[in-house]
C-alpha positions in Angstrom: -54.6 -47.8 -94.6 -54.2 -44.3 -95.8 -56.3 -41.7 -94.3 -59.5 -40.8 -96.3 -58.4 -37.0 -97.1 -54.6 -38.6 -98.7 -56.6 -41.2 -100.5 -58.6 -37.8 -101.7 -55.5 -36.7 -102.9 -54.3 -39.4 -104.6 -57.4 -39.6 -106.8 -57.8 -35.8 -107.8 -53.8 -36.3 -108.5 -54.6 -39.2 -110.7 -57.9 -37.4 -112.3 -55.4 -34.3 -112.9 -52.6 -36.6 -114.5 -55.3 -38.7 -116.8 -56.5 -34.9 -118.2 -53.4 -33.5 -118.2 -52.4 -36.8 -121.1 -55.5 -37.0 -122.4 -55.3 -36.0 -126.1 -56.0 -33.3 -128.1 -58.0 -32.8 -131.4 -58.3 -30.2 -134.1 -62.0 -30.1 -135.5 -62.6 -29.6 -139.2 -65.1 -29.5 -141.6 -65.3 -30.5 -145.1 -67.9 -31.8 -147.7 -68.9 -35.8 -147.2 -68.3 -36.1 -151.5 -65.6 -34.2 -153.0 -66.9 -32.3 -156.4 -64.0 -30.3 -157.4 -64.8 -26.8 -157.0 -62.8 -24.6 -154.4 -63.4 -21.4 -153.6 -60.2 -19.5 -152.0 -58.8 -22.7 -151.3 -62.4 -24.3 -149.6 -64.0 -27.0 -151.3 -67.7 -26.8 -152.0 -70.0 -29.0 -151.8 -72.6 -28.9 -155.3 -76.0 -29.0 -155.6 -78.8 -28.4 -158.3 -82.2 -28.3 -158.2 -84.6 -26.3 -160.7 -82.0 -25.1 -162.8 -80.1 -23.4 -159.9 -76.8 -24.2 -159.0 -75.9 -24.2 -154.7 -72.7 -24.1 -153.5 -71.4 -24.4 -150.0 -68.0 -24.4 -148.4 -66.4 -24.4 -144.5 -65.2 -21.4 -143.8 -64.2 -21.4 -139.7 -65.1 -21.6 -136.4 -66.8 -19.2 -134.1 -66.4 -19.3 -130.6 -70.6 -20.2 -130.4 -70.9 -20.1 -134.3 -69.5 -22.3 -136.9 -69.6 -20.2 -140.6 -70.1 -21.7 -144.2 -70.3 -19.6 -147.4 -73.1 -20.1 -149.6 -73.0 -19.4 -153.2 -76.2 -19.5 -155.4 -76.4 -19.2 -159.2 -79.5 -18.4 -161.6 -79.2 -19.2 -164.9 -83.2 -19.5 -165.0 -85.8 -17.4 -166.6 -87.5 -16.3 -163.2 -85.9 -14.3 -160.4 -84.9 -16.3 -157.0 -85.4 -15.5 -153.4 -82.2 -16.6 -151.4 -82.9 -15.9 -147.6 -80.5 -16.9 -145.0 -82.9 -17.1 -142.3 -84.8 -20.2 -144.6 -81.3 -22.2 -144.2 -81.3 -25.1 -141.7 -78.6 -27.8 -140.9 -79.7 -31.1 -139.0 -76.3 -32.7 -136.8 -75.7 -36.6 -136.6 -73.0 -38.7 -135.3 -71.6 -42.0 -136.6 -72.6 -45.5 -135.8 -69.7 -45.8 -133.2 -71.2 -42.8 -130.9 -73.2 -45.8 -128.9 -70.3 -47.8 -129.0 -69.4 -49.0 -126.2 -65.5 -48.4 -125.0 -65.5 -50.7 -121.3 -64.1 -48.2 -119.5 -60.9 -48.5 -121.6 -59.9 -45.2 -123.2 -58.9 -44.9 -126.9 -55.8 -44.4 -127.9 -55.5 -43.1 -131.9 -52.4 -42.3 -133.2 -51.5 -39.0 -134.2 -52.8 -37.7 -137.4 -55.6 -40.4 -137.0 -59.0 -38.8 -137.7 -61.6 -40.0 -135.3 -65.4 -39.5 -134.5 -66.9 -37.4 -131.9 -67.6 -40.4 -129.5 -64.0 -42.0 -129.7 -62.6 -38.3 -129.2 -65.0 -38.4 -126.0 -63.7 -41.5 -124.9 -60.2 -40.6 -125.4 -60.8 -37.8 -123.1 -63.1 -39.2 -120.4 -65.6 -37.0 -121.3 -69.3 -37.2 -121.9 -70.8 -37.0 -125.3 -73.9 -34.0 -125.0 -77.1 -34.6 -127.0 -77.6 -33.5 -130.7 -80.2 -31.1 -131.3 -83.2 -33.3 -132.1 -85.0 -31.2 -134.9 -83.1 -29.3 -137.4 -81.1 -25.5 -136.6 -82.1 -22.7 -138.1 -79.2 -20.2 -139.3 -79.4 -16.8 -137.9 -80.7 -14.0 -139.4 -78.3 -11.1 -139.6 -80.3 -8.3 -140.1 -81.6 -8.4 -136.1 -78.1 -8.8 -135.0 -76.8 -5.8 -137.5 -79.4 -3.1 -136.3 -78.6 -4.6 -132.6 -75.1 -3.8 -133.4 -75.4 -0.8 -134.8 -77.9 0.4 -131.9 -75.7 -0.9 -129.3 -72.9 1.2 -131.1 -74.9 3.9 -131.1 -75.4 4.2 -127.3 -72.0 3.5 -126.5 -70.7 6.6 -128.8 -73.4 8.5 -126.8 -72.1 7.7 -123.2 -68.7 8.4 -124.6 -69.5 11.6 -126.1 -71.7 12.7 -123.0 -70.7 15.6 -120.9 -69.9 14.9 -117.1 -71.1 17.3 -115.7 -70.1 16.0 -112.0 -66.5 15.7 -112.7 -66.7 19.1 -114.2 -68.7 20.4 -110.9 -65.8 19.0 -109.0 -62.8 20.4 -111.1 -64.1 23.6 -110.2 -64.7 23.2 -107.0 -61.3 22.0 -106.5 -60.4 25.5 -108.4 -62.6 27.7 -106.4 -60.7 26.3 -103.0 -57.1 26.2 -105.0 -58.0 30.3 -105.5 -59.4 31.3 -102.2 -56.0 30.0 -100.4 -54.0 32.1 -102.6 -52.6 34.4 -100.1 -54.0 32.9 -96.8 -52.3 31.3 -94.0 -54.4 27.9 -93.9 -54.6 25.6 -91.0 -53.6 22.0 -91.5 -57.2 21.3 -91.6 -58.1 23.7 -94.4 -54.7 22.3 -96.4 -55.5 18.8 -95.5 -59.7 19.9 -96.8 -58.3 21.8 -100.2 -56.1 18.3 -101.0 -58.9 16.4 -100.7 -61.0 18.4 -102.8 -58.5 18.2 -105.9 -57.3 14.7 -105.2 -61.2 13.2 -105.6 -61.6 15.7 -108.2 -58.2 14.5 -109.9 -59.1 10.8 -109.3 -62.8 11.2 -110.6 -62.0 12.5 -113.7 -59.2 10.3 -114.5 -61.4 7.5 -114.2 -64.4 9.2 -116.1 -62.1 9.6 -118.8 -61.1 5.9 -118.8 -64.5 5.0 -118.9 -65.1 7.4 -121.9 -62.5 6.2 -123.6 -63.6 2.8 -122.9 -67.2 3.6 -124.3 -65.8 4.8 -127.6 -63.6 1.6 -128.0 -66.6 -0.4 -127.5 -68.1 1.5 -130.4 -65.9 1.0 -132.5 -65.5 -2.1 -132.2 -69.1 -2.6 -132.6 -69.7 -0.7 -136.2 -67.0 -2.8 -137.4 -68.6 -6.7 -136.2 -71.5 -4.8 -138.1 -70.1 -3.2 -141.2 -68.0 -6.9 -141.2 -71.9 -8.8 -141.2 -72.8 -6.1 -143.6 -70.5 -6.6 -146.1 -70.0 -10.5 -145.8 -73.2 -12.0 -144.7 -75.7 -13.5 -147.2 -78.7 -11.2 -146.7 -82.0 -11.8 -148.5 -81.7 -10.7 -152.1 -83.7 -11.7 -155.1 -81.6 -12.9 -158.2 -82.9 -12.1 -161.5 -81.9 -14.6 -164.4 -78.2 -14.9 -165.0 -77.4 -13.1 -161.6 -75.1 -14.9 -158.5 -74.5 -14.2 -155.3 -72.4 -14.9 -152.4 -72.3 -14.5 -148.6 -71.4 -16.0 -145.5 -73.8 -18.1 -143.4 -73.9 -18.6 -139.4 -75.1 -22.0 -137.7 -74.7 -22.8 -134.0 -71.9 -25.0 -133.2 -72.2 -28.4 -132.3 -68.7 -29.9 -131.4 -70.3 -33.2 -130.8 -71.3 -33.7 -134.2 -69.9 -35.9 -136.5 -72.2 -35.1 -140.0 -74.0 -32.0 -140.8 -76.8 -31.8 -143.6 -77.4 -28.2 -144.7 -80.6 -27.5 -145.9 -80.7 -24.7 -148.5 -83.9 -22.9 -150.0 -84.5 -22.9 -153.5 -88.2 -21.8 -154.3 -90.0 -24.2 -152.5 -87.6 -27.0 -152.2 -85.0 -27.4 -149.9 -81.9 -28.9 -151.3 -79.3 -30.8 -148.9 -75.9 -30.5 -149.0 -74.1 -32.8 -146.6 -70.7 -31.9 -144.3 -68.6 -34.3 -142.1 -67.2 -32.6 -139.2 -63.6 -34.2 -138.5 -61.7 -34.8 -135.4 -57.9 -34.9 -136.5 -55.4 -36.3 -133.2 -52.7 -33.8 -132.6 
């Protein structure tokens, strides 16, 4: 018999081998009934209720976030509140996530879209709960003014003076002047070095992290001028006016259907999603 700790082996091998073949999937999204109507290349899906028209297409994938675009139109006689924080989504799976596989693992062809739980299966992995009540979008006017605040202080640390570094250039100065014309002992040299090297190594990494702040803030204006400019915000329509703007949902990989909820008036009108699991 083989020791316990090669027999170890052998099965973390094995376990590394079945992961290593296991296969891969690209996830998708697209309306559960076609109607027709593309937007850059995105179907929509269609609804109507009151008079207004609601449009919804896939746009991508976040790495938390998964983004649709929402289109409303008002052809009414009364203005419309659209507010993205009133949107909701509710996740299912299909009737094969209970299915069960007898520890065999799936094995779809290629090109073959499957659900969530065969995907699982496939992979030897677990299939993690659904949310059981429905998701509320986010609302992204809290995450643009965090943004633009977090911006904000990172533009100030990068414009702040350091007064430190600046207390230890001259320092290293005053020494680097007072030896001009001395005979110095090894310990004064080896004192002056030391001075100007931790004064040289200081600021080169105050200026690193300067430069580091003012990336930072840049790159946060732009995730917020970005949600500024292509986020549905809450607007009221007045008759014959549209608008258009990009929603945000948490992701739910595990998912096979999605029902998005959207507001109009009082109602709120459904527009249904399957989420797709294509074998690579």
């Amino acid at each position: 018999m083989l020791p316990f700790y090669v027999r170890s082996l052998r099965w973390l091998a094995l376990a590394g081998l079945a992961t290593a073949c296991a296969p891969t999937y690209q996830l998708g999204m697209k309306p559960t009934r076609a109607t027709g109507f593309f937007v850059e290349g995105r179907e929509q899906a269609q609804a109507v209720a009151d008079s207004v028209e609601v449009r919804l297409s896939f746009v991508c994938y976040e790495p938390t976030r998964v983004v649709f675009e929402a289109e409303y139109r008002n052809p009414t006689r009364h203005a419309l509140v659209v507010d993205p924080a009133a949107f909701q989504y509710e996740a299912s799976r299909r009737a094969d996530a209970g299915f069960d596989f007898k520890g065999r693992r799936p094995k779809p062809l290629p090109g073959t879209e499957v659900s969530a739980a065969v995907a699982a299966a496939s992979q030897w992995l677990a299939l993690p709960p659904l949310p059981p009540k429905p998701v509320a979008a986010f609302d992204p006017e809290p995450e643009i003014a965090a943004l633009h605040n977090q911006a904000e202080n990172e533009a100030a640390k990068a414009a702040r003076i350091d007064w430190f570094g600046i207390a230890l250039s001259a320092a290293s100065l005053a020494t680097d002047v007072a030896s001009i014309g001395k005979r110095e002992t090894v310990a004064q040299y080896q004192s002056r070095t030391s001075i100007r090297d931790a004064a040289f190594a200081y600021n080169v990494v105050s200026a690193a992290n300067k430069v580091e702040h003012a990336v930072t803030a840049d790159v946060l204006q732009q995730r917020a001028a970005m949600l500024q400019d292509y986020a549905l915000r809450k607007v009221t329509l007045e008759p014959g006016q549209q608008v258009r703007g990009y929603l945000y949902f948490p992701r739910y990989d595990a998912a096979d259907g999605l029902v998005v909820k959207a507001p109009v008036g009082g109602r709120m009108v459904p527009l249904e999603f399957a989420q797709v699991r294509r074998r690579q």
